[in-house]
N, C-alpha and C positions, 0 to 999 in steps of 0.2 A: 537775230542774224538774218539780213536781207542781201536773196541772191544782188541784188543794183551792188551793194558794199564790198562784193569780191569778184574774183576775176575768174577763168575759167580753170585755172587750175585748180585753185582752191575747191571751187565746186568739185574736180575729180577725188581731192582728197577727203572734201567732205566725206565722200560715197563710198570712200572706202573702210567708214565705219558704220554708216548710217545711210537708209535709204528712205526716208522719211523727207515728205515737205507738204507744205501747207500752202495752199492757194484761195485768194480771197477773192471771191467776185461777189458782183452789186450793184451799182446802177450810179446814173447821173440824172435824179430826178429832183423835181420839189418835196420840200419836206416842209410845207409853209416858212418859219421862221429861221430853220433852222436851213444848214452847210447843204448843196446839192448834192455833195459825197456823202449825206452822211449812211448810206448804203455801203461806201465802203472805208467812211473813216473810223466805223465801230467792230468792224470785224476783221480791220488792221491792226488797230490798236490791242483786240485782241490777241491777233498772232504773234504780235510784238513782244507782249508780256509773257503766252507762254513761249516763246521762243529764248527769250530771256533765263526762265528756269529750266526748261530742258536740252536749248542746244538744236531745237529743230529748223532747217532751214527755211526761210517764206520766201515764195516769189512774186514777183512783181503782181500785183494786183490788175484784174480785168475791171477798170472805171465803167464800163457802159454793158446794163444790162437790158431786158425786156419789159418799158414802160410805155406803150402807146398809148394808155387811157391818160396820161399826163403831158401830154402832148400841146397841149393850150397852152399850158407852163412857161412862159420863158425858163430856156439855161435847162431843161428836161431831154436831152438826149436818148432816142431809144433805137437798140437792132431790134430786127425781127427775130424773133423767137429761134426761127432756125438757121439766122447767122451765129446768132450764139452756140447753138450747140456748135456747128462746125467750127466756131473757133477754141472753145473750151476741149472739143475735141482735141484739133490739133495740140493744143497747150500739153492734155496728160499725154500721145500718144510723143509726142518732144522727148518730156522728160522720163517719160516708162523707156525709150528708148537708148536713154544714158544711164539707167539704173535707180529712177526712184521709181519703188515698189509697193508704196504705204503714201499715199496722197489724202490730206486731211482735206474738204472743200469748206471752208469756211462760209456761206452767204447770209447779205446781208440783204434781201433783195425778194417778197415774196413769189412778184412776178418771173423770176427765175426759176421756179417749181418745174418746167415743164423740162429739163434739162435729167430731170433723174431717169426717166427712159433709155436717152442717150448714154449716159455711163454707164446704165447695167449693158446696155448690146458690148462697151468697152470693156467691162468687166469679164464677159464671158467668150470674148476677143482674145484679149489679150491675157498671157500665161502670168499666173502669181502675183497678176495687181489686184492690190488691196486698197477700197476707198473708202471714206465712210464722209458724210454728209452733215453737218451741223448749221442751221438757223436759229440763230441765239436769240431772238426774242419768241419762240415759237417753245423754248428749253422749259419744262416743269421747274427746276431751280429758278428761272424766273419770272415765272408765273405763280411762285409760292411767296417772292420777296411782294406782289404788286397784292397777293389776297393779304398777306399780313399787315400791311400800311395800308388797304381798303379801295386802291385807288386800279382804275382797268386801264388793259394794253390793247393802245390802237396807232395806226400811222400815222406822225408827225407831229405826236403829244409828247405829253413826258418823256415816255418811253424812248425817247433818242435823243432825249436835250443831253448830253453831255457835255461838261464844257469844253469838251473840242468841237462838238459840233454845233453850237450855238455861235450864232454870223451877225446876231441882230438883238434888239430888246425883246423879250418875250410878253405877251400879254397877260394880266395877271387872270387867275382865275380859271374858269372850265368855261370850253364850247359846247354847247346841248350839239350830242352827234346828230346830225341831219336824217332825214328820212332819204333810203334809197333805194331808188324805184326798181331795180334791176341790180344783178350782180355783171351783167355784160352792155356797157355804156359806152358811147363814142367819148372821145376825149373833151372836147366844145360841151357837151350834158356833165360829163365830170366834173370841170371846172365850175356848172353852173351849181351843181350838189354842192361842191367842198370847199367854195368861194376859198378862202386863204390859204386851204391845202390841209389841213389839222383835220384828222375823221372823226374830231371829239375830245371831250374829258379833259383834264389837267394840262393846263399848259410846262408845268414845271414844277419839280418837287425840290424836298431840301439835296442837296449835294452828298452827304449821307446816304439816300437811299439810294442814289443811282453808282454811289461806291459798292452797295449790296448786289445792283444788279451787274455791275460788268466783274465782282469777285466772285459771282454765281457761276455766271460763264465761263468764265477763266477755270474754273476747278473741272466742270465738264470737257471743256477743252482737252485740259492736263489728263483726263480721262480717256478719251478718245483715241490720245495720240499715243496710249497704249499697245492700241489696235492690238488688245485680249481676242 
């Protein structure tokens, strides 16, 4: 159930069983072969499914996150680090404001890491809001499906071919990951390291395993949004 699907009453009724909502942020970047969303077409799709079995509401997803080393990129859109927070700000203190009290942050998006500062200063701001943070490819549950099948988790390989987010023909085979010289690169040296954006390893696995991995997530999800 996505807030875009109802109108504002609705949403007061929601709230007056539930104060729970899930928001998905992520980015608009390259992912070599694959959807420029696909930052946020994976941890939508999540919210969607468990939304689905619990009833929890999602909102509108934040498309552009914190990418300036992919900036070479055509179609790679990035904020500065701290328009983002100030807007991810304003988003929770919105809806803490009308009575969601339990905000699950779904991202899809490493480069967004730098945002969890900013929510605990909200956290200890604001009275009774409860957040909790999940990066599903970062999840031990999916990190146990990639050791079982043998295969490693890197940016713009298997690991996010799903078939939503696959936009193009995939190449068969593995990229030997590149050597790289630095963890802190200008965007133009990036693009020269990662030529078609893949940081390596399997281009695509069977359809199968990647069922394994977003039903990994999905059950952590469903966990979370316990908020025990």
């Amino acid at each position: 159930m996505r807030i875009e699907d109802l109108n504002w009453m609705d949403v007061e009724e929601y709230l007056k069983h539930d104060d729970r909502l899930m928001l998905v942020i992520g980015a608009c970047e390259q992912h070599g072969y694959l959807s420029l969303l696909t930052d946020i077409k994976i941890p939508l799709a999540l919210a969607d499914a468990a939304s689905a079995q619990t009833g929890v509401l999602v909102a509108p997803p934040l498309n552009f996150g914190s990418s300036p080393y992919f900036l070479t990129y055509p179609g790679t859109i990035s904020l500065r680090l701290s328009t983002l927070m100030d807007a991810v700000e304003d988003i929770v203190r919105s809806v803490y404001g009308q009575g969601f009290k339990r905000i699950l942050i779904l991202n899809g998006h490493g480069g967004n890491n730098g945002l969890n500062a900013r929510l605990i200063e909200l956290a200890n701001e604001l009275p009774g809001l409860k957040m909790d943070w999940y990066a599903w490819w970062l999840s031990h549950s999916v990190e146990a499906v990639a050791i079982r099948h043998e295969i490693k988790l890197a940016h713009a390989n298997w690991l996010e071919a799903f078939p939503f987010t696959i936009v193009s023909a995939l190449p068969e085979g593995e990229k030997t990951p590149p050597a790289v010289p630095s963890s802190l690169m200008d965007a133009k040296t990036t693009r020269e390291i990662y030529g078609d954006g893949s940081f390596g390893g399997r281009y695509q696995v069977p359809d199968e395993v990647m069922q394994e991995v977003f039903d990994a997530a999905l059950q952590d999800i469903l966990q979370l949004l316990k908020f025990d």
